[in-house]
C-alpha positions in Angstrom: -92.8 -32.0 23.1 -90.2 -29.6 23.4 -87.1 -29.3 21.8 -84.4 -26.8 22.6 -81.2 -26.1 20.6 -77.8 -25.5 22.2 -75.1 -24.2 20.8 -72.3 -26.7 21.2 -69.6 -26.3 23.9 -66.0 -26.1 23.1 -64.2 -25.1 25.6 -60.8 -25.2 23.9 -61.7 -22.5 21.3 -60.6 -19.2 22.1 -63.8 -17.8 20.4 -66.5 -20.1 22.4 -65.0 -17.8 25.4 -64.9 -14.6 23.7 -68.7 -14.8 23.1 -69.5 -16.2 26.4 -67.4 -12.9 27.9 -69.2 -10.4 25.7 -72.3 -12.2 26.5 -72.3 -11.4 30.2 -70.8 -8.1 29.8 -74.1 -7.3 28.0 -76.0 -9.1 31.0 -73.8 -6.9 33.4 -74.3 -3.7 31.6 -78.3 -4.2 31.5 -77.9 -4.8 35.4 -75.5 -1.7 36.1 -78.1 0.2 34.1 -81.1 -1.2 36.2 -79.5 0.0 39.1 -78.5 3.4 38.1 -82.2 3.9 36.8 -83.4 2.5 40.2 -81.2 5.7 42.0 -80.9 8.1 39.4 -83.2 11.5 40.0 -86.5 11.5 38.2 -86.2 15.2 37.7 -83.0 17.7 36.5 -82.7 21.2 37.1 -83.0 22.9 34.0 -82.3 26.6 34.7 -84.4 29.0 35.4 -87.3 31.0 32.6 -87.4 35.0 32.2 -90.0 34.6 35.8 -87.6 33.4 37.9 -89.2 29.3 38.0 -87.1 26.7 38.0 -87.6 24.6 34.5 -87.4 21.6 35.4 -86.2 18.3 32.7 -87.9 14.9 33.4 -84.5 12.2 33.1 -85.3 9.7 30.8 -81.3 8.8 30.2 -81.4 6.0 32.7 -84.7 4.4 31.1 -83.2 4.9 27.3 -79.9 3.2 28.5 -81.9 0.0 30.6 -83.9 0.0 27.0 -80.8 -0.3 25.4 -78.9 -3.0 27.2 -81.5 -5.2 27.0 -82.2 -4.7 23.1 -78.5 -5.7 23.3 -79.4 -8.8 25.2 -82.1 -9.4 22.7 -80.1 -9.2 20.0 -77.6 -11.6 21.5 -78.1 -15.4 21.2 -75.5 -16.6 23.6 -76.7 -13.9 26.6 -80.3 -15.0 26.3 -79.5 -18.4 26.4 -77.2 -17.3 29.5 -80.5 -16.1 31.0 -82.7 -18.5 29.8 -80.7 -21.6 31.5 -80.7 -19.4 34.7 -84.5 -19.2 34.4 -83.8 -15.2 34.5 -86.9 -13.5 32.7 -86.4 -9.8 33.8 -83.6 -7.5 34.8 -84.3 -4.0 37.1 -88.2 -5.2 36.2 -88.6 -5.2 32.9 -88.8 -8.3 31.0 -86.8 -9.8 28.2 -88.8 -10.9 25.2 -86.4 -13.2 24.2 -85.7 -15.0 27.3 -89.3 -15.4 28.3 -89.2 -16.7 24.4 -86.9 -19.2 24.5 -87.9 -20.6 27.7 -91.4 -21.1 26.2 -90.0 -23.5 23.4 -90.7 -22.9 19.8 -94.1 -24.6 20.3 -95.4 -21.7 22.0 -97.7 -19.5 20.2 
């Protein structure tokens, strides 16, 4: 048997909306970040060494900043149940831990 927890809805409290708000603002950040790491340049010109060659720096911003938003997810009750009750495991294709946890039950080895 599973047995899942739910925070209880109030919708009259000024607070129960101030989480749900930053709770998809993380969601939306993780996705903005997903799709700048889907177009963003794998490679940045670096300048050129004392031969002439172009040195060339691998971009790993996008990747830290999509690792980022969804540690922030992660770290965020109210956005993983967000993504858990939309059956939402992965964002730019990379999964969330915690979502694929919660939908699992606390059962779940």
């Amino acid at each position: 048997m599973t047995t899942r927890t739910q925070n209880p809805i109030d919708a009259g409290n000024p607070a129960y909306w101030r989480d749900r708000q930053r709770a998809f603002r993380l969601i939306r950040d993780a996705e903005l970040a997903a799709a700048w790491l889907a177009e963003a340049p794998m490679y940045l010109h670096g300048g050129y060494d004392e031969d002439g060659d172009v040195i060339v720096i691998e971009n790993l911003e996008p990747h830290d900043d999509l690792e980022a938003a969804i540690r922030a997810i992660e770290a965020d009750p109210t956005a993983v149940g967000i993504l858990a009750a939309q059956g939402r495991t992965r964002i730019g294709g990379y999964a969330i831990a915690a979502v694929i946890r919660a939908l699992r039950g606390p059962d779940a080895d």
